[in-house]
C-alpha positions as CSV (number, residue, x, y, z in Angstrom):
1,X,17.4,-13.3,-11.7
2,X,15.3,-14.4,-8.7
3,X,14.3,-10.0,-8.1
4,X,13.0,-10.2,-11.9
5,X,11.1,-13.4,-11.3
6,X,9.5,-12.3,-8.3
7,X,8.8,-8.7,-10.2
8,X,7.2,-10.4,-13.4
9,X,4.9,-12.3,-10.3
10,X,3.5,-9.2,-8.7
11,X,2.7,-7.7,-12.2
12,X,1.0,-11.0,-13.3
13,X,-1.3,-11.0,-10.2
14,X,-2.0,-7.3,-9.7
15,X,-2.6,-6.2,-13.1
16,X,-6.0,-9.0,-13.5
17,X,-7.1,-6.4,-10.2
18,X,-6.1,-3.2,-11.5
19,X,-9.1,-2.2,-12.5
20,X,-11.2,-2.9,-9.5
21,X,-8.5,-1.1,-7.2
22,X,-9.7,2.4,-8.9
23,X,-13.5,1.5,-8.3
24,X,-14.9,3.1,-5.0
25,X,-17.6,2.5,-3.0
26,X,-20.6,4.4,-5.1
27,X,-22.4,5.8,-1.7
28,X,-19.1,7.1,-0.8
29,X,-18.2,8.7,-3.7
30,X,-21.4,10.4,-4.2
31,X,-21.2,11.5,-0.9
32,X,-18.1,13.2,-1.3
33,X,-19.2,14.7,-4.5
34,X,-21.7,16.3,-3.0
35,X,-20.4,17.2,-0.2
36,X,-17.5,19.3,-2.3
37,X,-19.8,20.5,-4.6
38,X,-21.7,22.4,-1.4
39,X,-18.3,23.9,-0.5
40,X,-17.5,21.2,1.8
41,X,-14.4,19.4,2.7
42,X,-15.5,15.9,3.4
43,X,-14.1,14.3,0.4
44,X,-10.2,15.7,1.2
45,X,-10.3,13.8,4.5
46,X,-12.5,10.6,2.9
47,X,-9.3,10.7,0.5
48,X,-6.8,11.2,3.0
49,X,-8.4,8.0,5.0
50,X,-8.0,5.8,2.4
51,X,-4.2,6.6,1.8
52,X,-3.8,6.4,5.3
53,X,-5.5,3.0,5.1
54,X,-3.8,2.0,2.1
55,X,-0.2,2.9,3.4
56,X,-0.4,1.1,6.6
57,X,0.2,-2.4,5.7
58,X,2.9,-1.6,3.7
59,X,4.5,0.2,6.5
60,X,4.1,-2.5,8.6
61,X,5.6,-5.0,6.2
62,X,8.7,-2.4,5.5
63,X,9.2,-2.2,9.6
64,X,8.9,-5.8,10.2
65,X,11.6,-6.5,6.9
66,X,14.1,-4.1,8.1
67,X,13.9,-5.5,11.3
68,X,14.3,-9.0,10.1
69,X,17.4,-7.6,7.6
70,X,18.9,-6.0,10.4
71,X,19.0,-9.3,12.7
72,X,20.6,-11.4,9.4
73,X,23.3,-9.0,8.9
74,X,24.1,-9.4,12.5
75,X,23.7,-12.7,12.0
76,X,26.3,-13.0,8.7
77,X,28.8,-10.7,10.8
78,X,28.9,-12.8,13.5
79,X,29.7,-16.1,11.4
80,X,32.6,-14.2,9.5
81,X,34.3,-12.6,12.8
């Protein structure tokens, strides 16, 4: 129950933002427009900069959990032995 509650949460915040999270920086992406349209290849590594700096907080947030799971269920096992 408490998993659904927090998953209903997230969706109620993130979908009011959805819409600016596909927007782009419009010097950027004419940039990289142009830039691809001359034969360049610019805009693959302007795209592969933003994933990179999209997937690093959550990467950090997924190290630092499993860390902090890891310790609890040490934790737990120690209580029950």
């Amino acid at each position: 129950m408490k998993a659904k509650t927090l998953i209903i949460l997230f969706v109620l915040l993130i979908v009011p933002f959805g819409i600016e999270l596909l927007a782009q920086c419009p010097m950027c992406r004419m940039a990289a427009e142009s830039n691809l349209d001359n034969g360049g290849t610019e805009g693959r590594g302007l795209n592969t900069g933003i994933l990179y700096l999209f997937s690093m907080p959550y990467l950090i947030a997924g190290i630092l959990g499993f860390i902090w799971w890891r310790n609890r269920v040490k934790d737990v096992d120690e209580l029950l032995d």
